[in-house]
C-alpha positions, 0 to 999 in steps of 0.5 A, a space after each residue: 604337526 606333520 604340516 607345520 610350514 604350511 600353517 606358519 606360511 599361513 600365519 606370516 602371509 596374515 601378519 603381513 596382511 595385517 600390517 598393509 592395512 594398519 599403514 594403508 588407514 594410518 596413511 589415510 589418517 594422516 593425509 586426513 590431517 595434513 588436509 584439515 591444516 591446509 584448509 585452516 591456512 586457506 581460511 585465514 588467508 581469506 580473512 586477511 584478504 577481507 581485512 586489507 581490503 576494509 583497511 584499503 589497503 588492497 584494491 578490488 580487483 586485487 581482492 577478488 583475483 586473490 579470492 578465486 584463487 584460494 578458492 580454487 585451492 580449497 576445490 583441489 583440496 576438497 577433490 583429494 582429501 580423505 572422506 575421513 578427514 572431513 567427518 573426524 578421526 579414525 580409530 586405526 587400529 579397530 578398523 584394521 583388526 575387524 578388517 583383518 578379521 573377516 579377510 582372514 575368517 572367509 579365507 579360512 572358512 573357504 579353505 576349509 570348505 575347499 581345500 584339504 586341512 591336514 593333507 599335503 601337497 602332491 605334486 602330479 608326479 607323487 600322485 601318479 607314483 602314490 597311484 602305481 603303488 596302489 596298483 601294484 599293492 592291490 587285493 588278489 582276486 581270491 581276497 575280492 571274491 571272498 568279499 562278495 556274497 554267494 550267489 545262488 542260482 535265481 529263484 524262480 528259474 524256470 524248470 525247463 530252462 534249468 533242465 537246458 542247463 543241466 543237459 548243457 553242464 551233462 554235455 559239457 562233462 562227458 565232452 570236456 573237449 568241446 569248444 563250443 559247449 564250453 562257451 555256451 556253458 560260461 556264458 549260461 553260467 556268468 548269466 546265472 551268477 555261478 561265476 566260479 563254474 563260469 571261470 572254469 569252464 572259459 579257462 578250459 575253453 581257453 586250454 582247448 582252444 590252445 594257441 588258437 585261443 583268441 583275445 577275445 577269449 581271454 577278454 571274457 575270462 578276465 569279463 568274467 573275474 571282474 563280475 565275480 570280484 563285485 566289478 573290481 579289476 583284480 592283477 589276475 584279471 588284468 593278465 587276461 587283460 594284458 593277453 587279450 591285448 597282447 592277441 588283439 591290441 583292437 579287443 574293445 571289452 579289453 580295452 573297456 576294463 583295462 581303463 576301468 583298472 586304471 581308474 580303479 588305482 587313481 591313474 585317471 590319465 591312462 584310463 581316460 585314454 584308453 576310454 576315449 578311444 574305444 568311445 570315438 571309435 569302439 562298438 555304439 552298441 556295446 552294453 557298456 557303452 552307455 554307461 562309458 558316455 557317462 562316466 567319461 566326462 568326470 575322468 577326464 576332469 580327473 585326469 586334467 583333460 577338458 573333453 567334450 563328449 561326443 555325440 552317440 553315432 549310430 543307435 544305442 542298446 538304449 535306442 532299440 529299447 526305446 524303438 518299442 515306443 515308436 510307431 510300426 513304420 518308424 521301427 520298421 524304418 529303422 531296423 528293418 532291412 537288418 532284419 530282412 538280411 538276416 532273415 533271408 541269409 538263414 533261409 538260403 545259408 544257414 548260421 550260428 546260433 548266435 544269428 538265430 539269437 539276433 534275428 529272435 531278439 529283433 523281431 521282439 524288439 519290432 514287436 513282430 512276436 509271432 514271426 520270432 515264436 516262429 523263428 524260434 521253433 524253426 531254430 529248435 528243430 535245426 539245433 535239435 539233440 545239441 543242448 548248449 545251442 538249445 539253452 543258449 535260444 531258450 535264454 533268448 525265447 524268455 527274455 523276449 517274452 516268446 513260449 519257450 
């Protein structure tokens, strides 16, 4: 047995045990004699008291200073006396083996329950050695994503959005050099499930963009390698994730799954680190932020750390959804003077894409639907003859329940 000095230090504390209670009720026993003696001694002399004093040989103030005091005696050895000795003798040795029976039944009934029969003690500095050893021997990406189903594209899409889609994989093939359709298409791709078209379009994005590819870049590359793998952080993951923050030390997406790797391999220290920090000061309205606030907690136990998690600051992916069960005036209240900025900016300045996609979003939250049909018509005209913009809306349009 590989653990065999622990069940013989187990067995020796149990001897031990054994032994103090035998002696402590073999003590008890004795003591329980000696008293029944003293008290045997004590009536005697009572009764040689009553004697001398029917002889009279002993006067009546004598007789009854004597009585008091061995009465007194007999008090003092009543107080200190065992219970045992005065309702007879004990069985020494039953007592202690039923004694010792349920000591040791319920310590090892509990150990059981909570402890680790068969698995040695690991010291913190083992653990975290075991746990390197898991990171720098865990599966390549190629070894994940073998595992994971194919995914086809959803049923049911719907056929003029997958015409964008196509238009967008069209535009992207006879312009493979531009930026922009190569991030619109990973991202249309990811939201598809395609995620292998999705990873070669980011990686070319990346190629493109050269060395004025940002961390954020490489964040949604390695973003996307994660969804790809079934949400495990491969090592070729966590080389865009170590790019990402080599560029962006600040990158809140690298610094959400460089922690979820190293929680993955058991190294609950540093990525309990690395999550609270992005949970006190990160985006509150990050879509993984939620979920962070409630796993956090459980790793921080993990990595010994007692950690009361802070309230949310600010509204939540959560909390806008959850403004649609709101009055008119309270959702106005609450979102309104971003939607107004937003809106007058666009009129007076123009934008990107992705604030014509915030402005249609926010209006169908505040259920102003009209107002987003609208924005959204107005938006295609803009973005006419530019399909990886067009796709991007139309994602929004459906989403949000307009007429795309």
């Amino acid at each position: 047995m590989a653990d065999w000095g622990f069940w013989a230090a187990a067995l020796l504390m149990a001897a031990t045990v054994m032994t103090v209670l035998v002696g402590a009720l073999r003590r008890g026993t004795a003591e329980a004699g000696a008293a029944s003696v003293d008290l045997a001694v004590y009536k005697d002399q009572l009764a040689d008291v009553e004697r001398d004093l029917a002889r009279g040989t002993l006067a009546a103030e004598d007789a009854a200073r004597l009585r008091a005091e061995i009465g007194r005696r007999v008090l003092d050895l009543d107080k200190t006396a065992a219970p045992v000795g005065v309702r007879g003798q004990v069985r020494v040795l039953p007592v202690a083996l039923g004694l010792g029976l349920v000591v040791l039944g319920g310590a090892a009934g509990t150990y059981w329950r909570l402890g680790a029969p068969g698995y040695p003690d690991l010291p913190i500095e083992r653990r975290i050695a075991l746990s390197d050893e898991v990171m720098a021997n865990r599966p390549a990406q190629a070894t994940a994503v073998a595992k994971i189903p194919e995914v086809a594209e959803p049923a049911g899409l719907d056929p003029a959005y997958k015409e964008l889609i196509d238009k967008l994989r069209a535009a992207v093939a006879a312009n493979p050099d531009d930026p922009r359709g190569l991030e619109l298409l990973a991202r249309n791709e990811a939201g598809l499930g395609q995620f292998a078209a999705a990873e070669a379009a980011q990686r070319k994005l990346i190629a493109v963009r050269g060395d004025a590819a940002t961390g954020a870049d490489h964040a949604a590359l390695a973003e996307i390698m994660v969804a790809a793998a079934g949400g495990y952080v491969s090592p070729e993951a966590e080389a865009e994730l170590t790019m990402a923050l080599t560029l962006d030390p600040t990158d809140p997406l690298a610094r959400y799954y460089a922690g979820l790797m190293f929680i993955q391999s058991g190294r609950y220290d540093r990525g309990f680190a690395l999550w609270r920090d992005l949970l006190e000061t990160g985006p509150q309205d990050a879509p993984w932020m939620e979920m962070l606030r409630a796993e956090i907690g459980d790793v921080a136990w993990r990595a010994g750390v007692d950690y009361a998690v802070p309230e949310a600051r600010g509204p939540s992916t959560g909390d806008i959804a959850a403004a649609a069960d709101m009055t008119a005036e309270d959702r106005q209240a609450m979102i309104e003077g971003m939607v107004a900025q937003l809106s007058d900016r666009l009129a007076t300045d123009g934008g990107d894409v992705e604030d014509w996609d915030r402005l249609i979003r926010s209006l169908a939250v505040l259920e102003r639907l009209d107002q987003a049909q609208s924005i959204y018509d107005e938006a295609k005209v803009k973005f006419e003859g530019r399909p990886a913009e067009l796709s991007f809306l139309r994602q929004a349009a459906v989403e949000s329940g307009l007429n795309p």
